[in-house]
C-alpha positions in Angstrom: 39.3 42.3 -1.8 35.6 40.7 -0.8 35.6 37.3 -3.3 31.8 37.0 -2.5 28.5 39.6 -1.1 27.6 39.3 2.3 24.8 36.6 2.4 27.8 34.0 1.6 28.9 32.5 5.2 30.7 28.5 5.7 27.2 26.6 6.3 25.2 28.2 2.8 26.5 25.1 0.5 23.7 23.2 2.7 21.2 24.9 0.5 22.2 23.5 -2.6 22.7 19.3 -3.8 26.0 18.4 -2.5 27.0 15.4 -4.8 29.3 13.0 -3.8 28.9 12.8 -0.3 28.6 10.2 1.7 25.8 8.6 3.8 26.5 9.2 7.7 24.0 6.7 9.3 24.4 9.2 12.5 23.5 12.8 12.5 24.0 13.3 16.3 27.9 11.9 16.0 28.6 13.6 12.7 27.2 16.8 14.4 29.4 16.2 17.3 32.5 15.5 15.5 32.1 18.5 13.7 32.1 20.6 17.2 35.3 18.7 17.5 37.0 19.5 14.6 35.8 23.5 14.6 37.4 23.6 18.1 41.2 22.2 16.9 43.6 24.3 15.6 43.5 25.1 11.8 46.3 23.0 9.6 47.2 26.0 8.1 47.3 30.0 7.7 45.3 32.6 6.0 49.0 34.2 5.4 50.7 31.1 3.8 47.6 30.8 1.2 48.0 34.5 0.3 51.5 33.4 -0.6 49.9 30.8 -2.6 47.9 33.0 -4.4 51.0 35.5 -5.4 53.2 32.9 -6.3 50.1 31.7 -8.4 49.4 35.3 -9.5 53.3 35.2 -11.0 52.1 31.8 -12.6 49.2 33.3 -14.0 51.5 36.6 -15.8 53.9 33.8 -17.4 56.5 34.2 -15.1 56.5 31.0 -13.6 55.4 27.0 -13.8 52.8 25.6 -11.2 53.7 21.5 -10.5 50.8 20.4 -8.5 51.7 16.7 -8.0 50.7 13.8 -4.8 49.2 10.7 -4.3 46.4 9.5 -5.9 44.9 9.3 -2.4 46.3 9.0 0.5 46.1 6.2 3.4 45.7 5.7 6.5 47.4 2.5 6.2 51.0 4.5 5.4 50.8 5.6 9.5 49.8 1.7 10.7 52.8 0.0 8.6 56.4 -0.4 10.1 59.5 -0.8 8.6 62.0 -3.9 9.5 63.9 -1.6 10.6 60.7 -0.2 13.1 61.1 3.0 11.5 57.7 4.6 10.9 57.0 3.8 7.4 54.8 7.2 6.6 58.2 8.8 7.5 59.6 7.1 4.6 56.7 7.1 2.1 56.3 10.9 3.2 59.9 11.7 2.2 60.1 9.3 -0.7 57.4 11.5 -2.1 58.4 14.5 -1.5 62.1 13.4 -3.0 60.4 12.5 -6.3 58.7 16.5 -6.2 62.0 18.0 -5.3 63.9 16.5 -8.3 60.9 17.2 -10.7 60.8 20.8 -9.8 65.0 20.4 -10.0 64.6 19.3 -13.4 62.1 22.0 -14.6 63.4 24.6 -13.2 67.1 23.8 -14.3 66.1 22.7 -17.7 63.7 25.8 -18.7 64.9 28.8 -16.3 61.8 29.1 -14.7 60.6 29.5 -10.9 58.5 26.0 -9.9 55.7 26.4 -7.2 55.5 23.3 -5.8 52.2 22.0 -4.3 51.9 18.5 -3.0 48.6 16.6 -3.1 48.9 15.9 0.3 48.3 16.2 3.8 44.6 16.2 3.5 43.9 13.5 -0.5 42.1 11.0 1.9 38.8 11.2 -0.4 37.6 11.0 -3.8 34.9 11.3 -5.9 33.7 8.4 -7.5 31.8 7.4 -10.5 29.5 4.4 -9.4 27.7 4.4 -6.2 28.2 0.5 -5.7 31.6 -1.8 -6.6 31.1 -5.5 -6.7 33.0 -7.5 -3.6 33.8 -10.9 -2.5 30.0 -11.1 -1.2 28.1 -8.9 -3.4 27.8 -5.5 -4.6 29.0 -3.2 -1.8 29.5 0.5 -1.0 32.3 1.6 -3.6 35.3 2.8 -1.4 35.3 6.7 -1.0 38.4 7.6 0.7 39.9 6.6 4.2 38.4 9.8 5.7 35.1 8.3 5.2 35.3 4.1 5.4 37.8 1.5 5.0 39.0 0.0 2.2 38.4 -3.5 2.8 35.6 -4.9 0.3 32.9 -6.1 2.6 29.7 -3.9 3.6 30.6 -3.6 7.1 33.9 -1.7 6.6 32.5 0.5 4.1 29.8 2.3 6.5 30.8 6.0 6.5 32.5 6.5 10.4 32.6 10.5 10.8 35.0 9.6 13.5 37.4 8.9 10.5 37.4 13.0 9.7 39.1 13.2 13.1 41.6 10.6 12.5 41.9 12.9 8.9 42.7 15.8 10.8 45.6 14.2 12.9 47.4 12.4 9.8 47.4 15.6 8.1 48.9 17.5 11.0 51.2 15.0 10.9 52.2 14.8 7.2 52.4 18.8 7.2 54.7 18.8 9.7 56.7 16.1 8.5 56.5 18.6 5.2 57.9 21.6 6.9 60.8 19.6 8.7 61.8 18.3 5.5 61.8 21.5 3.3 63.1 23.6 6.1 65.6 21.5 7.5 68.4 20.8 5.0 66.6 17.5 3.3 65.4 20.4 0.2 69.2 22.1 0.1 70.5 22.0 -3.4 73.6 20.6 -2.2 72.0 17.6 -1.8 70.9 17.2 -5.0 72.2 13.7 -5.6 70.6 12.4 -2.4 67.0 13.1 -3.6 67.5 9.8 -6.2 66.7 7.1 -5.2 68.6 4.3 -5.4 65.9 1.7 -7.7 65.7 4.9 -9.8 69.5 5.8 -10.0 70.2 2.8 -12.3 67.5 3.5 -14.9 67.6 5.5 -18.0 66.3 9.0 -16.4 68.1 8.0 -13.0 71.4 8.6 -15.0 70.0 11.6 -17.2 69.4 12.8 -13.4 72.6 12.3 -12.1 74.1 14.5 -15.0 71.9 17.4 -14.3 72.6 17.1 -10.6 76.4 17.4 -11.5 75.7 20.5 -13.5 73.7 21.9 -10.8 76.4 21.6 -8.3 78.8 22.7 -10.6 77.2 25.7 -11.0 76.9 26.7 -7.3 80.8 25.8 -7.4 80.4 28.8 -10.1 79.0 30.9 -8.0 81.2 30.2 -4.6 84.2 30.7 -6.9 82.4 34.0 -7.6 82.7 35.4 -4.7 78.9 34.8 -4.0 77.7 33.6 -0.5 75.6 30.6 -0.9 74.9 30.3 2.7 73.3 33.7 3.0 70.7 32.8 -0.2 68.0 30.8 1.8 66.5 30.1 -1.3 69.3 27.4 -2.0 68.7 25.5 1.3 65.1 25.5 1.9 61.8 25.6 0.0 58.4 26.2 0.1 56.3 22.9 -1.0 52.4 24.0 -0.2 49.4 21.7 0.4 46.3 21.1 -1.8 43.4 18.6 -1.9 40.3 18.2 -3.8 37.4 20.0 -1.0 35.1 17.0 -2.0 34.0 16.3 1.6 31.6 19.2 2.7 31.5 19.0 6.1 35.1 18.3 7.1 35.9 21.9 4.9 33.3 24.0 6.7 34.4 22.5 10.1 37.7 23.6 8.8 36.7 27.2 8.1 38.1 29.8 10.1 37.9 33.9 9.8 41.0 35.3 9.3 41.7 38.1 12.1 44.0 40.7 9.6 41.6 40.8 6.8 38.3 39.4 8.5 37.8 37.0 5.3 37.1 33.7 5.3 39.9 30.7 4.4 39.0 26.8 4.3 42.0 25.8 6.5 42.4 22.7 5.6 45.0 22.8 3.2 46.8 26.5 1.1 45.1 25.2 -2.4 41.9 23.2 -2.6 39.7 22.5 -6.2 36.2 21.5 -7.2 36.4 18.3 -9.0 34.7 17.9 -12.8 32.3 16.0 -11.0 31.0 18.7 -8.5 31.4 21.7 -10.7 27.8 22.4 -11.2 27.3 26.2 -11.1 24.8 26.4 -8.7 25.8 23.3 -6.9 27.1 23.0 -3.3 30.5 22.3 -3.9 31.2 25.7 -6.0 28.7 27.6 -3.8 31.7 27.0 -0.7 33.8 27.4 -2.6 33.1 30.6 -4.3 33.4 32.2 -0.6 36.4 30.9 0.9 39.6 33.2 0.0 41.9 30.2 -0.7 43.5 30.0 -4.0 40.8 27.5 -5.6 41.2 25.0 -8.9 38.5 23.7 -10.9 38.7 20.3 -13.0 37.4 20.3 -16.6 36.5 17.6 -18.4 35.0 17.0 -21.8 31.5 17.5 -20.9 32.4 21.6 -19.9 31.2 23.8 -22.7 33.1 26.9 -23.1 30.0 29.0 -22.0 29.9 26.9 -18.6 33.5 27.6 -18.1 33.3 31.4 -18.3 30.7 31.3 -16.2 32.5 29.5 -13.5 35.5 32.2 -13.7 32.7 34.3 -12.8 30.8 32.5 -10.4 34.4 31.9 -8.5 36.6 34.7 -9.2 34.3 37.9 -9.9 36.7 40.0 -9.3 39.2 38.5 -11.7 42.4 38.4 -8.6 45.4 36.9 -10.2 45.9 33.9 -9.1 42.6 33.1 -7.2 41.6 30.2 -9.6 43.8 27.8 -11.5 41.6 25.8 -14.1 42.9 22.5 -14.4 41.7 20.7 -17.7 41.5 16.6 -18.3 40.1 16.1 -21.5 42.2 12.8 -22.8 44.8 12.6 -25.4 42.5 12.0 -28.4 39.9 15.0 -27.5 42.3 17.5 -26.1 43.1 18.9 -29.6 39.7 19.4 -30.5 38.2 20.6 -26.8 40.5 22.6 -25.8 41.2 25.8 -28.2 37.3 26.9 -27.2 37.7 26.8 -24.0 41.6 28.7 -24.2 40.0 31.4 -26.2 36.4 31.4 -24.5 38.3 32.7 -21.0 41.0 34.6 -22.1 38.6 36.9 -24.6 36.3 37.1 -21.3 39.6 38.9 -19.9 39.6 36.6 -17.1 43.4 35.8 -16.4 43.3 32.3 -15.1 46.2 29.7 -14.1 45.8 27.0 -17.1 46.9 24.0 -15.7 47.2 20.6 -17.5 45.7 17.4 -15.7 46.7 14.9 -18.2 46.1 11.8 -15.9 42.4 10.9 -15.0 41.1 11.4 -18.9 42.9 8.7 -19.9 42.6 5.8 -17.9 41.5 2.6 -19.2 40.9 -1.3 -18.2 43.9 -3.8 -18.8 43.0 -7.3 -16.6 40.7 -5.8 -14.9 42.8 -3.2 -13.7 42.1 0.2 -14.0 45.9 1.5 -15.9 47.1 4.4 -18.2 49.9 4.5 -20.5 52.5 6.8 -20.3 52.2 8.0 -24.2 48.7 9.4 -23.4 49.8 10.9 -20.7 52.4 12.9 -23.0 50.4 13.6 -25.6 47.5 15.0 -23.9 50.1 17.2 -22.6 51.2 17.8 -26.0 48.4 18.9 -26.9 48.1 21.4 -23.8 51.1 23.2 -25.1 50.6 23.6 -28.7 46.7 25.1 -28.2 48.0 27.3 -25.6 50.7 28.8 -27.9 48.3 28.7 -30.5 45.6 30.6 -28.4 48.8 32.9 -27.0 48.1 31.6 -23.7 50.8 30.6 -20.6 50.7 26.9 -20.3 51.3 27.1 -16.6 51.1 23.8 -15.1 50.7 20.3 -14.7 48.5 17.9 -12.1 49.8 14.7 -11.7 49.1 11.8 -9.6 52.5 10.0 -8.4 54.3 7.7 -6.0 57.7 7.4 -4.5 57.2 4.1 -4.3 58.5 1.7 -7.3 54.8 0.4 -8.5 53.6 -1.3 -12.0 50.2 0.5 -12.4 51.1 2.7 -15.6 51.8 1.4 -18.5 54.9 2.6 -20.6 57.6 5.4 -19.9 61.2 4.5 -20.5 61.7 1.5 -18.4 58.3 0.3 -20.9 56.1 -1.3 -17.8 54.1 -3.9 -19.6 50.3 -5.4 -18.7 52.0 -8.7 -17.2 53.6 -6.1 -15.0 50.4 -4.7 -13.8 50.1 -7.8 -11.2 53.7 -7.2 -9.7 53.4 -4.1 -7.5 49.7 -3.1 -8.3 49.3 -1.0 -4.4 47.0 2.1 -5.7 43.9 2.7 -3.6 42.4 3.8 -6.7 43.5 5.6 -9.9 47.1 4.1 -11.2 50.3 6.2 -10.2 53.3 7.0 -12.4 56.0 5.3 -10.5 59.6 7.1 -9.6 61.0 6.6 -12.5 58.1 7.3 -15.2 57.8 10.7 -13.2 61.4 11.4 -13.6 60.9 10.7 -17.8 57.8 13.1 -17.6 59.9 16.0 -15.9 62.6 15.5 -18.6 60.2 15.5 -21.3 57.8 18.5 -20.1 60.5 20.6 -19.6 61.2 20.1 -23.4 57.8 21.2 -24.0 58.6 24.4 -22.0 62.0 25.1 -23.6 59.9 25.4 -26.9 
């Protein structure tokens, strides 16, 4: 079913502003590396984001729970490290990631009977939007970093010229990581039966480590159950592999359109770069370039809300990017902050669903809440919580399906949120600070929030 009417195509979003992109100093190259990147392969299939979109659809209905969770953004660095052991360290961070996801998903799924989709921010987070144009460096004020697709992180003006080479190098690492993805998922690392071996062992000995181990028991105990039963596991796929599906935020126009590729069964149009991609609360403008795109694309598409969105606005982008109200098509993700999300958020529930249009609600509960401690940008876990709180009770007061939650995570065992159960403290800020830009829940803090939200959900 047509999304958009026929004056739509990839290249329209160039009539309208297109904020947040960055300055290529070279048309000719940035031309030519788009012929480049039209001419490779696309990362993935109009097929796999239809599944997407049904598995969102069932989301949507209240049948199931959407964890959309990844790196804040992702780095090039994680591909030019090695281990001491001269293991490629992006095969580690990579799986070290995606063990964290698994055990979430394990621990949701487990503790409130309900089917996870699981979609990684990954394989394609290598820019972000940014709220100042300039950041102040060793040598002066200099271009604020953007994302590794775009310039280098290192804080002089030199490194931070936008190379459109870099969307290339974004293409390959992507290819890579998905890869990496579908090995992983598909090749016995995502088999309950190993259950156990998705902890971790700096996360084992904490608090929620334990709590994790006990559930891990039960699980296996169960599938004992069932074995007893009579029941053959090894003919239930379901048990030994899983489906864990790509998103990014589509911030960076002309890498998305190069990216854009007709689909030969249904002749519509996907962006693919990734099964799942959003419009960020920063390039939401209805008649801007960013929701322009990606009003034609037949993706499953997200949009960020912030506190500025009235409800009007918001019912008007349902319309603008899912007129023909297709389960599933858009997910609405809202990050209003932990001390406005009472207030804000009831209008908006009841604004959309009174419209009739039968959205994913989604619960971003992460980039509203940030704040300076040392000069580093943190956020505490009890914000975190109670914004998501909050989410809950207005969407059973509004007799709406609280379907989700969008985090921003690491495998890795950081100090750049403050709080959870192992209570990091500002003086541990400066310990294992490593975030390219917004501050990460570490391992353990994401095990306390999968513990806790599934509470929520039990409710």
């Amino acid at each position: 079913m047509a999304v958009v009417d026929q004056a739509w195509s990839p290249s329209s979003w160039r009539g309208r502003e297109a904020l947040q992109q960055p300055e290529w100093p070279d048309d000719a190259r940035l031309e030519d590396v788009k012929r480049r990147l039209h001419a490779l392969p696309p990362l993935v299939f109009a097929g796999e984001a239809r599944q997407v979109q049904s598995a969102l659809g069932e989301v949507a209905a209240g049948r199931a729970f959407l964890l959309q969770a990844g790196d804040c953004a992702e780095s090039f660095h994680d591909y030019e490290r090695l281990t001491e052991t001269g293991a490629a360290y992006a095969a580690v961070s990579i799986r070290e990631r995606l063990k964290i996801l698994l055990q979430m998903a394990a621990v949701l799924t487990y503790g409130a009977a309900l089917p996870v989709l699981k979609v990684g921010r990954i394989a394609g987070q290598f820019a972000k939007p940014r709220t100042s144009s300039t950041e102040h460096g060793p040598d002066g004020d200099i271009p604020v970093f953007r994302g590794h697709m775009i310039h280098d992180d290192a804080p002089t003006a030199a490194a931070r010229v936008a190379d459109p080479e870099r969307m290339i190098a974004g293409y390959n690492l992507s290819a890579a990581t998905l890869n990496l993805v579908r090995a992983f998922t598909k090749g016995g690392f995502a088999d309950l039966t190993q259950v156990h071996a998705w902890n971790q062992d700096f996360v084992a000995s904490s608090q929620q480590g334990k709590r994790y181990e006990q559930l891990a028991s039960e699980i296996e105990r169960a599938l004992a159950f069932m074995a007893a039963c009579g029941i053959d596991l090894g003919a239930t796929p379901q048990l030994h592999q899983v489906d864990v599906w790509t998103s990014h935020e589509g911030l960076l126009l002309d890498y998305e359109e190069a990216l854009t590729r007709r689909d030969s069964l249904s002749g519509d149009w996907y962006d693919c770069s990734a099964h799942m991609l959003w419009v960020g609360d920063r390039t939401r403008e209805l008649d801007g370039a960013h929701v322009e795109f990606f009003s034609g694309v037949h993706n499953p598409i997200g949009v960020k809300i912030g506190p500025s969105a009235s409800p009007e606005e918001l019912v008007e982008l349902c319309a603008r990017l899912n007129p023909d109200r297709i389960p599933g098509r858009l997910t609405v993700i809202t990050r209003l902050g932990a001390e406005r999300a009472e207030d804000l958020l009831p209008p908006l529930l009841r604004a959309v669903r009174d419209a009739k249009h039968q959205v994913v609600w989604a619960c971003d509960p992460m980039h509203a809440n940030a704040f300076l401690s040392g000069g580093r940008k943190t956020r505490h876990f009890d914000a975190i919580m109670a914004e998501l709180e909050a989410f809950f009770a207005a969407c059973r007061a509004e007799r709406v399906w609280p379907g989700g939650v969008h985090l921003e995570y690491t495998g890795e065992d950081v100090t750049e949120c403050l709080g959870g159960s192992e209570q990091v403290s500002e003086e541990h800020l400066d310990r294992r600070y490593e975030t390219l830009c917004d501050p990460r829940l570490n391992a353990r803090q994401s095990l306390d929030l999968a513990f806790r939200l599934a509470e929520l959900m039990r409710r």
